[in-house]
ZAFI-978620 format. One line per field, with one value per residue (C-alpha): residue in one letter; residue number from 1; x, y, z. Coordinates in Angstrom, 1 decimal. Layout:
residu <- (a; ...) .
num <- (NUM; ...) .
c1 <- (X; ...) .
c2 <- (Y; ...) .
c3 <- (Z; ...) .
***
This chain:
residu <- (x; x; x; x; x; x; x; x; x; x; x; x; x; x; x; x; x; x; x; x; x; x; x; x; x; x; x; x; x; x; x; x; x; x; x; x; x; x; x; x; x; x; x; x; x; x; x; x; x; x; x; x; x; x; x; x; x; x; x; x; x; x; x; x; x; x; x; x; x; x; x; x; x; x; x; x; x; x; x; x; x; x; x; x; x; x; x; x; x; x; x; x; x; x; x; x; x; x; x; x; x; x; x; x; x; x; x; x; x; x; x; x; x; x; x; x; x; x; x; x; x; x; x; x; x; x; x; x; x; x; x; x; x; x; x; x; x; x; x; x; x; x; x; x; x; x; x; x; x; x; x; x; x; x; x; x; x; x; x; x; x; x; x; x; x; x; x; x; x; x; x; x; x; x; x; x; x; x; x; x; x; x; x; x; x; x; x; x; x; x; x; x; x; x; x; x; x; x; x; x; x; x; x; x; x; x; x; x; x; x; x; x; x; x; x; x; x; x; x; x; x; x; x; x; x; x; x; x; x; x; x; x; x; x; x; x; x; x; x; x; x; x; x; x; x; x; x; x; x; x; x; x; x; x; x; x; x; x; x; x; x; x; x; x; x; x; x; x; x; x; x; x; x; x; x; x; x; x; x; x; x; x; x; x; x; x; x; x; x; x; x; x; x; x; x; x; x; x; x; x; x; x; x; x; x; x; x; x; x; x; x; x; x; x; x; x; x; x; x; x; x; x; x; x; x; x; x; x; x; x; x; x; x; x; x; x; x; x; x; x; x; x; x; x; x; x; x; x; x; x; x; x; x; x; x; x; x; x; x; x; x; x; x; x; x; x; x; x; x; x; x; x; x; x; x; x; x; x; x; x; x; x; x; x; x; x; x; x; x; x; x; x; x; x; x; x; x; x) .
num <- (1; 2; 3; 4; 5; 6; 7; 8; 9; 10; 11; 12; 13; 14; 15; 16; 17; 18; 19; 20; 21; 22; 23; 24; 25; 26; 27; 28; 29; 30; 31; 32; 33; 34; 35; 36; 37; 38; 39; 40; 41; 42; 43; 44; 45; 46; 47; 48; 49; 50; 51; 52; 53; 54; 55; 56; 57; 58; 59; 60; 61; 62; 63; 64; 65; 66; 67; 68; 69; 70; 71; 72; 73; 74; 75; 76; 77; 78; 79; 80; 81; 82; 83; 84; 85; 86; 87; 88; 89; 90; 91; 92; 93; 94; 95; 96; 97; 98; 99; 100; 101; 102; 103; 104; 105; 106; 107; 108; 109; 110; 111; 112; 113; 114; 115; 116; 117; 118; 119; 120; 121; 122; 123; 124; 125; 126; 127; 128; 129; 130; 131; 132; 133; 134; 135; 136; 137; 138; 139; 140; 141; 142; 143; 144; 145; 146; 147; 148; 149; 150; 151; 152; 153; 154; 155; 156; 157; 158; 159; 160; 161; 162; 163; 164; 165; 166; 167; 168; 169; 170; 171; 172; 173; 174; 175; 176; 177; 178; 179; 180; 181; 182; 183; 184; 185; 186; 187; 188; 189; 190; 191; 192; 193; 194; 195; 196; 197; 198; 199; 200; 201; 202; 203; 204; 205; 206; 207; 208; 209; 210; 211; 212; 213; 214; 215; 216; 217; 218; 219; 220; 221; 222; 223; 224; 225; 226; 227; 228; 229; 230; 231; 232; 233; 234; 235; 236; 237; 238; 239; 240; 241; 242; 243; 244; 245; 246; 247; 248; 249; 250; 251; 252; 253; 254; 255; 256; 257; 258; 259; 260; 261; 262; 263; 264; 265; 266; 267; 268; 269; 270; 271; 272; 273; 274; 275; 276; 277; 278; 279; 280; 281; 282; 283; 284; 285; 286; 287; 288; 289; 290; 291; 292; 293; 294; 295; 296; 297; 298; 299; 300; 301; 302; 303; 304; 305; 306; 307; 308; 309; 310; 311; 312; 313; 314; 315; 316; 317; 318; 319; 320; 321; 322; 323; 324; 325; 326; 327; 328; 329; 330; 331; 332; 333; 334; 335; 336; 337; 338; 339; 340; 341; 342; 343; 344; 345; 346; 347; 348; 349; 350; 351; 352; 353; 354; 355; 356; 357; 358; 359; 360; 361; 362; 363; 364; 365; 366; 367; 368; 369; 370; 371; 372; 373; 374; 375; 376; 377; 378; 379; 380; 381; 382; 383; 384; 385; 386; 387; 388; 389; 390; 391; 392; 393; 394; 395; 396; 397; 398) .
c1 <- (-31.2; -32.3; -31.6; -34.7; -34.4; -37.3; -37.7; -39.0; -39.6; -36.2; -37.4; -35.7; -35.9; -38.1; -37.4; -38.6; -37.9; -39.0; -38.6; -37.0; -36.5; -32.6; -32.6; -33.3; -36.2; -39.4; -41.3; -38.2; -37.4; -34.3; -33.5; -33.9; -33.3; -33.1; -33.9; -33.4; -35.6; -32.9; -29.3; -28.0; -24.4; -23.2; -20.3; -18.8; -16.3; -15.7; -14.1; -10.1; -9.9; -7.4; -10.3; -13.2; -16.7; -17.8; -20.0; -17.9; -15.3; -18.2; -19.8; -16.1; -16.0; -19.5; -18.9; -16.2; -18.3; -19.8; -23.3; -25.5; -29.9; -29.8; -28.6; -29.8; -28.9; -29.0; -29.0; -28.1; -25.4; -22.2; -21.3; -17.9; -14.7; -16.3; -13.8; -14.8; -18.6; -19.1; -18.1; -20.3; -23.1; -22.9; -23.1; -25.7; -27.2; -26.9; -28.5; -31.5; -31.8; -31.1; -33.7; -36.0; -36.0; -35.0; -31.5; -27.6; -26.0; -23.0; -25.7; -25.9; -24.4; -24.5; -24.8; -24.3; -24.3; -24.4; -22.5; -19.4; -18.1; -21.9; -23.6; -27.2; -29.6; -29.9; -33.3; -34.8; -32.7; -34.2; -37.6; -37.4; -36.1; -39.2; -41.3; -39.3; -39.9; -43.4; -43.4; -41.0; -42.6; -41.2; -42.3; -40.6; -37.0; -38.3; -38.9; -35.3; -33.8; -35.8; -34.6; -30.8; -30.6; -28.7; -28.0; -29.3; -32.5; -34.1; -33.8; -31.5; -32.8; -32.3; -33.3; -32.9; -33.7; -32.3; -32.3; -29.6; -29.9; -34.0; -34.7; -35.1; -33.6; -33.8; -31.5; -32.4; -30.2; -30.2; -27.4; -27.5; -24.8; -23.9; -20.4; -17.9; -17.6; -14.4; -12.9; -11.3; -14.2; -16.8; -20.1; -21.2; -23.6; -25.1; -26.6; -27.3; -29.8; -30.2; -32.4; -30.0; -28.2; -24.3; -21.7; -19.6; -16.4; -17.9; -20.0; -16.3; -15.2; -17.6; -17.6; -13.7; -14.4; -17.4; -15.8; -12.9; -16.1; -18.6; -18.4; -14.9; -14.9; -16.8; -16.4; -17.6; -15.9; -12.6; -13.1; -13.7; -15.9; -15.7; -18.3; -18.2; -20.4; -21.3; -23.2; -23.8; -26.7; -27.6; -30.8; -31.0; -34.4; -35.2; -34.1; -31.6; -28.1; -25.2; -24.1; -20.8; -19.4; -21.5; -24.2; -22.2; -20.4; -24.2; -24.7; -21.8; -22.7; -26.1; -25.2; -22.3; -24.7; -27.3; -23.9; -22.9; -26.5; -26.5; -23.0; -24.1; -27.2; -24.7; -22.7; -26.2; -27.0; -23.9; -24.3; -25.3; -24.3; -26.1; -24.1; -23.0; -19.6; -17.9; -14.2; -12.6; -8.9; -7.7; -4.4; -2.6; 0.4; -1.4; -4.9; -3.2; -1.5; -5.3; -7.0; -4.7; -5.2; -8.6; -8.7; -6.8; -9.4; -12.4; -11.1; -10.0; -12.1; -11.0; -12.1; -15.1; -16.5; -15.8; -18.0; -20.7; -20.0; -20.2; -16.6; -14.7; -11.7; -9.3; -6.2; -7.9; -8.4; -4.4; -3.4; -5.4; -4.1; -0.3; -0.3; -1.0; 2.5; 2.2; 4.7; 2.9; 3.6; 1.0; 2.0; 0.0; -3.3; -6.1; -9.8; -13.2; -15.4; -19.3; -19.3; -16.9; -13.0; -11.9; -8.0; -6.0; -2.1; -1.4; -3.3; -6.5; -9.5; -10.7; -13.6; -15.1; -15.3; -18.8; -20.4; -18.9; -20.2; -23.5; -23.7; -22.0; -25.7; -27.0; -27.3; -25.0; -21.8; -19.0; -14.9; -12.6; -8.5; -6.6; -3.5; -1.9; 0.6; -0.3; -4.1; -5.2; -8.2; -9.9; -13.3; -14.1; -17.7; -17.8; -20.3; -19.6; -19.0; -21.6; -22.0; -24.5; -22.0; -19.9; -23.3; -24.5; -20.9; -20.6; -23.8; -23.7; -23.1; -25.2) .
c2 <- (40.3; 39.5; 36.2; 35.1; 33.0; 30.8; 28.0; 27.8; 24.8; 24.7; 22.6; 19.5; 18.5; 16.8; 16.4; 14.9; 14.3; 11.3; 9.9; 6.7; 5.9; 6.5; 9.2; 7.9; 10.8; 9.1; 10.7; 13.2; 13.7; 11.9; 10.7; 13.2; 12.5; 15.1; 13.6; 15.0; 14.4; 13.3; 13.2; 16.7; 18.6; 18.0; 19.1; 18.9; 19.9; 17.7; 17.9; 17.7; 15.8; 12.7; 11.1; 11.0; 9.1; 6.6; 8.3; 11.5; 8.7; 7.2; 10.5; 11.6; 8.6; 9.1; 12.7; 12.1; 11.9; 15.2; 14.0; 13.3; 12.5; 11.8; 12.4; 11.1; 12.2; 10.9; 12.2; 10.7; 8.9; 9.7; 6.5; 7.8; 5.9; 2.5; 0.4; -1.5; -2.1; 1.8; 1.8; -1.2; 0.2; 4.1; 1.8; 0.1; 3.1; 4.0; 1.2; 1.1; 4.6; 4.1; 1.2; 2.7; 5.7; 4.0; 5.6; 4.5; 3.6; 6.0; 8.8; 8.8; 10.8; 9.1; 11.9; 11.2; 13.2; 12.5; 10.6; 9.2; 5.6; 4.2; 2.5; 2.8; 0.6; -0.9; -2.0; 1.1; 3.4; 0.9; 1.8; 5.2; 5.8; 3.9; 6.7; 9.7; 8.5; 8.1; 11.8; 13.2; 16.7; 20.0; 22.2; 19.3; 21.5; 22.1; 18.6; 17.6; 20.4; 19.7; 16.2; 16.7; 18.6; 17.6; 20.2; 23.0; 24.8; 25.7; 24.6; 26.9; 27.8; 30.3; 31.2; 34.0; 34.0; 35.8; 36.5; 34.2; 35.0; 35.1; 32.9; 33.1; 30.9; 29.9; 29.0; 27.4; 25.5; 24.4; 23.3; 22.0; 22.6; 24.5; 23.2; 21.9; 24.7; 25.7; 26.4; 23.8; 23.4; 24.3; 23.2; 20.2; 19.6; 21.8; 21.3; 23.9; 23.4; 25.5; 24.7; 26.8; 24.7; 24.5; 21.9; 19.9; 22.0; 25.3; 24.1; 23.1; 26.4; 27.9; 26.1; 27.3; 31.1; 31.1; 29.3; 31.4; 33.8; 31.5; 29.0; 28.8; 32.3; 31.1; 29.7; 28.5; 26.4; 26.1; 22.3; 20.9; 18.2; 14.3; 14.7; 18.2; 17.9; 20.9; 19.4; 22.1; 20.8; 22.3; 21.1; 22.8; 23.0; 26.6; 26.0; 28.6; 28.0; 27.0; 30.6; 32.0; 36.0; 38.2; 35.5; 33.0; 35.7; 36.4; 33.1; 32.8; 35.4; 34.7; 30.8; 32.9; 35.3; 32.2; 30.0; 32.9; 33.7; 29.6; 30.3; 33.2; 31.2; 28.5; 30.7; 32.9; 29.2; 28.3; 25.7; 28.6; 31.0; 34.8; 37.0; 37.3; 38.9; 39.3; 40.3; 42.3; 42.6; 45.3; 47.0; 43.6; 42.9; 40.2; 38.5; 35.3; 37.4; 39.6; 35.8; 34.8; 37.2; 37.3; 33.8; 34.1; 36.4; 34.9; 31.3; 32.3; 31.7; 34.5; 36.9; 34.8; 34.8; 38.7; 39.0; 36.7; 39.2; 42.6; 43.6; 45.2; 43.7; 45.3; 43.1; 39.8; 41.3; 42.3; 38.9; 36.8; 39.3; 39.4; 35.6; 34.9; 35.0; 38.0; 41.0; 44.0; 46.9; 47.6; 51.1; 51.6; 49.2; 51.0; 49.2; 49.5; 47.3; 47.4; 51.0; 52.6; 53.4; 51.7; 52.0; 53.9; 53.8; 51.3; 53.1; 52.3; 54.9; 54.9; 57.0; 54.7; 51.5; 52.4; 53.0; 49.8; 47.4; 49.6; 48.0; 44.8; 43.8; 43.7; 40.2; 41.4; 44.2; 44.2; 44.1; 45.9; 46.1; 48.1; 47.4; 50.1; 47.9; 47.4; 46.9; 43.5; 42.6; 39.3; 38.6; 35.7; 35.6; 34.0; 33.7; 33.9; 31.3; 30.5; 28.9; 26.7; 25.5; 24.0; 22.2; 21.0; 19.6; 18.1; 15.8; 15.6; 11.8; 10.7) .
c3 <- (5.8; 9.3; 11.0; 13.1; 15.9; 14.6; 12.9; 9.0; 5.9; 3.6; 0.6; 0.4; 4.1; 6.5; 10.2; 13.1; 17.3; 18.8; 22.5; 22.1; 25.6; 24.8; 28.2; 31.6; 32.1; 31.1; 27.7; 26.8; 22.9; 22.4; 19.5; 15.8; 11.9; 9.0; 5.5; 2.1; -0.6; -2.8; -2.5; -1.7; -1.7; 2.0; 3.7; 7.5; 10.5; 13.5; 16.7; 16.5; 19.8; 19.9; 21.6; 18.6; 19.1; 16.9; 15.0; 13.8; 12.7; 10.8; 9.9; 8.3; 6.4; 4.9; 4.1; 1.8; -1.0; -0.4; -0.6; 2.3; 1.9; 5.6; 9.2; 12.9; 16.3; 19.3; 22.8; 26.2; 25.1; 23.1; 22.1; 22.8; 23.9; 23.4; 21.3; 18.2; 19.4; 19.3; 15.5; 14.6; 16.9; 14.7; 11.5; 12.8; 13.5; 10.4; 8.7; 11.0; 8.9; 5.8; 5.3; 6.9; 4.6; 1.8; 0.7; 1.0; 4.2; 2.8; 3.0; 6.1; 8.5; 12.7; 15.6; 19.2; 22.6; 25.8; 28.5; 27.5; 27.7; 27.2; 24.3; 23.9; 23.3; 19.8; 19.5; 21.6; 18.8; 15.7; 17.7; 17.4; 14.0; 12.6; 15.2; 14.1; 10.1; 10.6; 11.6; 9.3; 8.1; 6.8; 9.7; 11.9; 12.6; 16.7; 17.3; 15.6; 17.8; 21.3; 20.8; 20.4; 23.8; 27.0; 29.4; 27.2; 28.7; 25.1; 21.8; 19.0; 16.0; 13.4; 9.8; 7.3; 3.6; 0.7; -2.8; -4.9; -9.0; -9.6; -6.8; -3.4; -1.0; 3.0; 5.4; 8.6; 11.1; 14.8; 17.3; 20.7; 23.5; 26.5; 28.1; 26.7; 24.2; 23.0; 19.5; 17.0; 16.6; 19.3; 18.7; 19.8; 17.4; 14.6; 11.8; 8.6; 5.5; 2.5; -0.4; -2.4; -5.4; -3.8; -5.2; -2.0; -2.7; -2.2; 0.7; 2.1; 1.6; 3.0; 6.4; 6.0; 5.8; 8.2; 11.4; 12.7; 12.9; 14.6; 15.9; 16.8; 18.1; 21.5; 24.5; 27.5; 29.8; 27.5; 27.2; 23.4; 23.1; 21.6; 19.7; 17.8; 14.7; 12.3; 9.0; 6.2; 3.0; 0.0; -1.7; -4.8; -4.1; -4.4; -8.4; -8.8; -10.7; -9.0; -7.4; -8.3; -8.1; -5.6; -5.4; -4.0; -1.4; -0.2; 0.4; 2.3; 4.4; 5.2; 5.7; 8.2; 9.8; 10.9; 12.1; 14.0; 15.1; 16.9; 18.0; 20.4; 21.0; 22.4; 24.7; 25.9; 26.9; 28.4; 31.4; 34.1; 32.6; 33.4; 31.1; 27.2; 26.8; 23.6; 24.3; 21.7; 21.1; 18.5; 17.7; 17.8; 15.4; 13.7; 14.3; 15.7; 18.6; 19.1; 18.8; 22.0; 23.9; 23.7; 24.5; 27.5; 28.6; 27.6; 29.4; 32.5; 35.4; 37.7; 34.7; 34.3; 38.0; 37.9; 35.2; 37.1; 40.3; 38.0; 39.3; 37.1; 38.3; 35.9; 37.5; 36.4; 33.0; 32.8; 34.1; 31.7; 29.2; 30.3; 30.5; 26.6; 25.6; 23.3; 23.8; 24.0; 26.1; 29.0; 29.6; 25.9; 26.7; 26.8; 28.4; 27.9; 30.0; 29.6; 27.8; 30.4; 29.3; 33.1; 32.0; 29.5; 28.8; 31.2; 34.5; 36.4; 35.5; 39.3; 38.6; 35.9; 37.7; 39.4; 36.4; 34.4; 37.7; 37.4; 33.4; 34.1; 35.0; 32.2; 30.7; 27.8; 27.5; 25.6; 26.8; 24.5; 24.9; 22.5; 22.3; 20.3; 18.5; 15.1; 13.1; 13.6; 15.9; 17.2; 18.8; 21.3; 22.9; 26.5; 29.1; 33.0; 35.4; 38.1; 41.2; 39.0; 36.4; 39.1; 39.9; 36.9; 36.1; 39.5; 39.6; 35.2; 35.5; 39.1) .
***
C-alpha cells in the first residue's frame, strides 16, 4: 500500500474552497466545506487546551452522535476567545450550512483558524458558503485544502487505497498547519474520509490507536493550538460490510499510514523550517520515559537551532536529554546523529562529528539515543528552528 501525496474522489464526498473575503489579502481561498451524500459514521479529537474556540466546543457537541453529512472551515479567523457571541456566531455558521445543503444543523461540524480574539464577518461567511455549494464536486479535495491554509506554504494531501473484503476502498485526507504544533493533540486542523462502511465506535477507536503514532508524535514549536481539529468519516460508499478481524486492522493501518503521511507533511512545513528530524529514543524502561525524552529533545530550541546550523552539538543533545526527568545512566547512552555513531557509552566520538555536520544538510536525517536500560522506544518528528520562524511569529498579527 503506498500513500500518495495527491489528492483523489472518496465516494460519498464533495468539496469545495471559495474566497469569501474572510482574509485581509484580496482573492485568497478562505473559507472550505466537505459534504456527505448522506449521513455518514463520524468521529473526532480536539485540542485539550483550557482555552477552546467556539467551534471545537460546538463541533464536540455535534459529534456526539457519531454522525456527521457536513463540515466547514474557515481561515483568517479562529473565532477563538470571544465569549458568548463566538458560540452563537459557530452555530450560526453552522446553520448558514446546513440550509444551504439541505441536512441537520447537528450534522454539522464548525472549523476555524486564524487570529485569535476576532469574529468574522457573518454575512461575508453566509456569502461564501452559498459560493463554495455551488462548486461542490468530487475532485474538489485541493480547493478545500488551499482554502484552510494560514501560514502554510502548500496545501497537504494524501491518499492510499486498499482492499477491504471484495471491495476496494480509498482514503484521502488533508490538514493545514505549520506552528503551533505540539502533541495532545497537534494538528491544527485535519480532516480524513473513507468511503469504507465503519460504525462511530470503531472510527473512535481508531483515532485512539493511530494518534500517539501521528499526529501526536510531532512537533514544531512546542505550543498546542486552540483550535486543534482532527475529523475521521466513513461513507460506506465503496459497499463493503462493516470490517471486522484482519480487515478492520488494514483499515486501521492505512487510515494510520495517510494520518501519519499529513503529520510529517505538517512538521516538513513547519513555519521556516529547513530540516525534517525524527528523534528516536530506544532502550528506555517503558515508552512513557523514551516518549520524554524524546520530547525534551525534539522541543528544545538550543537542540533545534543546532540542527538549523548542521552542528552536531552533542552537549545540547545531553542537556535536553538529561533534563527530562528520567533516570538513566549516561555513562551507557549511546548516539547516532544523521547516520554517524557521534557518542557511545557516555563519551564524545570526536572523529565522527565532521561527517554527521557533512549529512546534517540534507533536508532530512534521523537522531537516535539508546539508552541501554530496558526495551521500550519512542519517536517524535521535529523540524529546526530558523531565523525565519522568529519572523513569521513576530509580525503574525501586524
Amino acid at each position: 500500500m503506498e500513500v500518495r501525496l495527491e489528492p483523489a474522489v472518496v465516494r460519498g464526498f464533495r468539496f469545495a474552497g471559495v474566497a469569501a473575503g474572510l482574509k485581509s489579502e484580496p482573492g485568497r481561498q478562505d473559507l472550505g466545506i466537505i459534504v456527505a451524500d448522506a449521513p455518514v459514521a463520524a468521529a473526532g479529537v480536539f485540542t485539550t487546551s483550557r482555552v477552546k474556540a467556539a467551534p471545537v466546543i460546538v463541533a464536540q457537541e455535534h459529534l456526539r452522535s457519531g454522525r456527521l453529512q457536513a463540515v466547514a472551515v474557515n481561515s483568517g479567523s479562529a473565532n477563538c476567545f470571544t465569549g458568548k457571541a463566538g458560540i452563537r456566531l459557530a452555530r450560526a455558521s453552522c446553520a448558514a450550512l446546513a440550509s444551504t445543503v439541505g441536512c441537520g444543523i447537528q450534522l454539522v461540524a464548525p472549523c476555524s483558524t486564524g487570529v485569535i480574539g476576532h469574529l468574522y464577518d457573518l454575512d461575508k461567511y453566509r456569502a461564501g458558503i452559498a459560493d463554495a455549494a455551488a462548486t461542490l464536486e468530487p475532485e474538489g479535495l485541493t480547493d478545500f485544502a488551499n482554502a484552510i491554509m494560514t501560514t502554510d506554504t502548500h496545501p497537504k494531501i494524501v491518499s492510499t487505497m486498499i482492499g477491504v473484503g471484495r471491495s476496494r476502498v480509498t482514503i484521502a485526507g488533508c490538514a493545514k498547519g505549520a506552528g503551533m504544533i505540539e502533541p495532545r493533540m497537534a494538528t491544527m486542523l485535519a480532516f480524513i474520509v473513507t468511503d469504507a462502511a465503519a460504525r462511530p465506535p470503531q472510527l473512535r477507536t481508531m483515532l485512539k490507536n493511530i494518534l500517539p503514532r501521528s499526529f501526536n508524535a510531532i512537533t514544531v514549536d512546542g505550543d498546542m493550538s486552540t483550535n486543534d481539529t482532527l475529523l475521521l468519516m466513513a461513507s460506506g460508499a465503496a459497499g463493503n460490510a462493516a470490517p471486522a478481524g484482519r480487515d478492520l486492522q488494514n483499515l486501521e493501518k492505512a487510515i494510520g499510514d495517510a494520518a501519519g503521511a499529513l503529520a510529517r507533511e505538517l512538521v516538513r512545513d513547519g513555519e521556516g523550517a529547513s530540516k525534517l528530524v525524527t528523534v528516536e529514543v530506544r532502550g528506555a524502561r517503558s515508552e512513557a520515559d523514551a516518549n520524554k525524552i524524546a520530547r525534551s529533545i525534539a522541543n528544545s530550541p538550543l537542540v533545534k537551532t543546532a540542527f538549523f546550523g548542521c552542528d552536531p552539538n552533542f552537549g545540547r543533545i545531553a542537556m535536553a536529554a538529561g533534563k527530562a526527568g528520567v533516570d538513566f545512566d549516561p555513562e551507557r547512552l549511546d548516539v547516532s546523529l544523521a547516520g554517524s555513531k557521534i557518542a557511545s557509552r557516555g563519551a564524545l566520538n570526536v572523529g565522527a562529528l565532521a561527517g554527521a555536520a557533512a549529512r546534517m544538510k540534507e533536508r532530512e536525517f534521523d537522531l537516535t539515543l539508546d539508552l541501554k536500560m530496558g526495551k521500550a522506544s519512542a519517536r517524535v518528528t521535529t523540524c529546526d528552528l530558523s531565523y525565519d520562524y522568529v519572523k513569521i511569529n513576530a509580525e503574525y498579527t501586524t
